[in-house]
N, C-alpha and C positions, 0 to 999 in steps of 0.2 A: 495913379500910383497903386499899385499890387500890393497887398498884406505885407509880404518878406518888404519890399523895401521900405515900406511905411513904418514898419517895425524896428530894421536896421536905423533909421534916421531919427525914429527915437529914441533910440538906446544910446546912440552915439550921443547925441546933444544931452542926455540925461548923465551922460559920464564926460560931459565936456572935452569930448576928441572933437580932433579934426578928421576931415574925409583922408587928408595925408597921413595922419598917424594913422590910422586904422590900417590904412592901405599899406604902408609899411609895415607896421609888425603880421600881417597876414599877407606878405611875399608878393604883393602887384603894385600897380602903378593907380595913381590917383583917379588917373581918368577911368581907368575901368572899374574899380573901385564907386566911381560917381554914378559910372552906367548902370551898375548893379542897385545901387543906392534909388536913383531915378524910376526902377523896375523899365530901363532899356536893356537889358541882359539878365540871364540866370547863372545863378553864379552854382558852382562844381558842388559835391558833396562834401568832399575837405575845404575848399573854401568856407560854406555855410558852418563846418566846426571849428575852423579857424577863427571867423566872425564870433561865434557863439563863445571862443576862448577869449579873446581879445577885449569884446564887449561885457563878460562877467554875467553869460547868459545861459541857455540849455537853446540847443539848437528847435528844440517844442515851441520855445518858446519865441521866438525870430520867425516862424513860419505858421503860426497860431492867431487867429483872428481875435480870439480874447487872449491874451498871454495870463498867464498865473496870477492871480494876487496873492502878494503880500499882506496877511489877515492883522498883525500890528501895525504895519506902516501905510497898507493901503494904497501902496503903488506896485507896480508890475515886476516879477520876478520875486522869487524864493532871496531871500537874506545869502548873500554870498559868504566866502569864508574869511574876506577881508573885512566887511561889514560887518557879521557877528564877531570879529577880533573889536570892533572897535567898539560896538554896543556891549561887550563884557566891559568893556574898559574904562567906562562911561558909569556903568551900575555897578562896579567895584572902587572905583572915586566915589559915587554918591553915598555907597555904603560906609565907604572908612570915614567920612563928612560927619553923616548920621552917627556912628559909634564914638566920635570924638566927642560929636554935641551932646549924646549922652553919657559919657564920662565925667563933660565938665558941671553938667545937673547934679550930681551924683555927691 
């Protein structure tokens, strides 16, 4: 298996697609899709940023033998923009928690 699809196939299972859903919202058919996946085929330049859209990635990083680490999380790829939505979201609950619990000391 080649870097790109080794990377495709983890990205994918780290966001819990299917080889179908992928292949669908980037405009081909499953089995080609699998082929690219398997590293039996290369896939186009808009394909790879289709991929790269789809899977919440940078197309660096899908075709990158280290991909990027994430330095708080410590897994692969830069915090996307739906993921820092929801780690604000998470540290802005914990903060109104902590403000309430010190209100009630108070």
């Amino acid at each position: 298996m080649n870097i790109l699809a080794s990377n495709l196939l983890t990205r994918r299972e780290e966001k819990r697609f299917t080889q179908s859903y992928v292949a669908l919202q980037c405009g081909m058919s499953q089995p080609n899709y699998s082929a690219i996946e398997r590293g039996k085929t290369d896939p186009s330049i808009s394909q790879l940023k289709k991929f790269a859209e789809v899977l919440d990635t940078t197309v660096d990083d899908l075709i990158s033998e280290k991909p990027r680490q994430n330095p708080i999380l410590g897994h692969k790829n830069i915090l996307t923009e739906s993921d820092k939505d929801i780690y604000i979201k998470i540290l802005e609950n914990q903060l109104r928690a902590l403000m309430a619990e010190k209100q009630k000391g108070q």
